[in-house]
C-alpha positions as CSV (number, residue, x, y, z in Angstrom):
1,X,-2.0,-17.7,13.5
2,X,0.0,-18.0,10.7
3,X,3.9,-16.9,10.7
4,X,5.7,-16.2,7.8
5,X,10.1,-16.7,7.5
6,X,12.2,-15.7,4.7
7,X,15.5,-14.9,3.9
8,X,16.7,-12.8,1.9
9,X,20.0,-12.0,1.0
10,X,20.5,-9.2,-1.4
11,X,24.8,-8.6,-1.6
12,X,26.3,-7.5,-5.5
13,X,29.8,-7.0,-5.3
14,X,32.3,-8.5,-2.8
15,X,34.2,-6.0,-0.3
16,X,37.0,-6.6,-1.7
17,X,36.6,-6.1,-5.2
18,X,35.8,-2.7,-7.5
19,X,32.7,-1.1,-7.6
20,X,29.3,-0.4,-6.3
21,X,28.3,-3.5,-3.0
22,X,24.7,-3.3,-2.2
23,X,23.9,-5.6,1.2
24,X,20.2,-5.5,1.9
25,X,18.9,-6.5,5.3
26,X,15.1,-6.3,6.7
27,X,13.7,-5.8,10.3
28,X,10.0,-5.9,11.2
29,X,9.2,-2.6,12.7
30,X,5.8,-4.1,14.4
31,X,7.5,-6.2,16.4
32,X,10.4,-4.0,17.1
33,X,12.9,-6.3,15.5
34,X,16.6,-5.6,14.6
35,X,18.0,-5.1,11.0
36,X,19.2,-8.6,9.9
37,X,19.5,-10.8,6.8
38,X,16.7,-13.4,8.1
39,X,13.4,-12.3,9.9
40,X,9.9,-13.3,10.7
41,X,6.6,-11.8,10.2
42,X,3.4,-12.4,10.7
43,X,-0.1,-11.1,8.3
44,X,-0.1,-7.4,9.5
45,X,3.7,-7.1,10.1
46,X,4.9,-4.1,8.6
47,X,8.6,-4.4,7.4
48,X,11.6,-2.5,6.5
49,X,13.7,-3.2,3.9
50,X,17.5,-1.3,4.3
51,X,19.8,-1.5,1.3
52,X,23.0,0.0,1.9
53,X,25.6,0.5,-1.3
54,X,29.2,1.1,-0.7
55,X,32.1,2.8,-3.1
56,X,34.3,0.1,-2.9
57,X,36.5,0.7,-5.6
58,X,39.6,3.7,-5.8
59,X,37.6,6.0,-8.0
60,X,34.3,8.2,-7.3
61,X,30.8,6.0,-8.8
62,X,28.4,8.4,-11.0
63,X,25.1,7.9,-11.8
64,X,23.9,5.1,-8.8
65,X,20.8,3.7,-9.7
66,X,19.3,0.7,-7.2
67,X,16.4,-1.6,-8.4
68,X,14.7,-4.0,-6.5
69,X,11.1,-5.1,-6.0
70,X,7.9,-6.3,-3.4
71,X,8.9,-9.4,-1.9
72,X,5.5,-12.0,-2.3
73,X,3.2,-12.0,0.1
74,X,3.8,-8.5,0.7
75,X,2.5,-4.5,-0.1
76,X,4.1,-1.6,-0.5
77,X,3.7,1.3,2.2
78,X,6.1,3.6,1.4
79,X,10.4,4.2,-0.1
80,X,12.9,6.4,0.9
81,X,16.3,7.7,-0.7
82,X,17.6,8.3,3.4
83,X,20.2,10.8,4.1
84,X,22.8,11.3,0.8
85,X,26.3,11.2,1.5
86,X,28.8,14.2,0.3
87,X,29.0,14.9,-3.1
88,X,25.6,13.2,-3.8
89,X,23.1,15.8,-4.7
90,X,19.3,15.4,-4.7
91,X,16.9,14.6,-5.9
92,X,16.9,10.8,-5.5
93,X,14.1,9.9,-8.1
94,X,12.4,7.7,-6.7
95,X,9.8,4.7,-8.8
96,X,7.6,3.0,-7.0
97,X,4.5,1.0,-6.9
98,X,1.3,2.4,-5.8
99,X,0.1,2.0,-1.8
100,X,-0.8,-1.6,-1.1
101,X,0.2,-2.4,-4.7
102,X,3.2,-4.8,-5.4
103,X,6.5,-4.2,-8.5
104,X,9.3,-2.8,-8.8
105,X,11.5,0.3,-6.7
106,X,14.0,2.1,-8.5
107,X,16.2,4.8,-6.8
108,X,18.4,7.4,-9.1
109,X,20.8,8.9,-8.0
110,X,21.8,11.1,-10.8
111,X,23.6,14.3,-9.9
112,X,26.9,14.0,-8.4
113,X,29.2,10.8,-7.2
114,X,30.2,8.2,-4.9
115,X,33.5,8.6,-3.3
116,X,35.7,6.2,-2.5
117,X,34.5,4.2,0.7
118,X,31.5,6.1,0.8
119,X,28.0,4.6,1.9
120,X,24.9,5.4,1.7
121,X,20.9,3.7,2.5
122,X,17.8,3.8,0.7
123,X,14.8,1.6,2.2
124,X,11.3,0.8,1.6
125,X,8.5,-0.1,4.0
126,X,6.0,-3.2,3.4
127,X,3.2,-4.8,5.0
128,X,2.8,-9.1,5.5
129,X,-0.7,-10.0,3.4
130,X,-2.8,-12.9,4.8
């Protein structure tokens, strides 16, 4: 049996300076892990990816778009936009690879803004390749 670890830690911005923070952590949802910045998986594993992006600065953030893509080793399953704080208004346009394809993810968040200290997730959903 092979067993795969990686970490991967995904943080732009600091909390204490201005702007948009993204913090990504990932839990592995077959073996009914919890949401961390390391985790193991082995072939089959399916994983979840959770990056959250905070307002961290004193004046609402327009136009929020979030790119990241298929960690190696890895397929896509499916992303999600999660629930949109106030003053965020759908749609979340969403770019991502095909089903058990690998590339980027871009969420766009174009209609409304951020307020300050305001949070929000989006996610996406992998599975561990042999």
């Amino acid at each position: 049996t092979q067993t795969y670890t990686r970490t991967d830690i995904t943080t732009v911005g600091g909390s204490g300076s201005s702007g948009l923070t993204l913090a990504k952590t990932v839990r592995n949802v077959t073996q009914g892990g919890t949401a961390g910045t390391s985790n193991q998986a082995r072939p089959g594993d399916t994983l979840e990816y959770i990056i959250t992006y905070t307002n961290n600065s004193n004046a609402p953030i327009t136009q929020i778009v979030i790119n990241d893509s298929t960690p190696s080793f890895t397929r896509h399953v499916s992303a999600t936009c999660g629930a949109l704080p106030a003053n965020l208004l759908p749609p979340c346009n969403i770019t991502q690879p095909a089903v058990n394809g690998t590339g980027a993810y871009q969420w766009a968040i174009p209609t409304g803004s951020l307020a300050p200290g305001q949070s929000g997730t989006v996610t996406f959903t992998v599975t561990v390749q042999p």
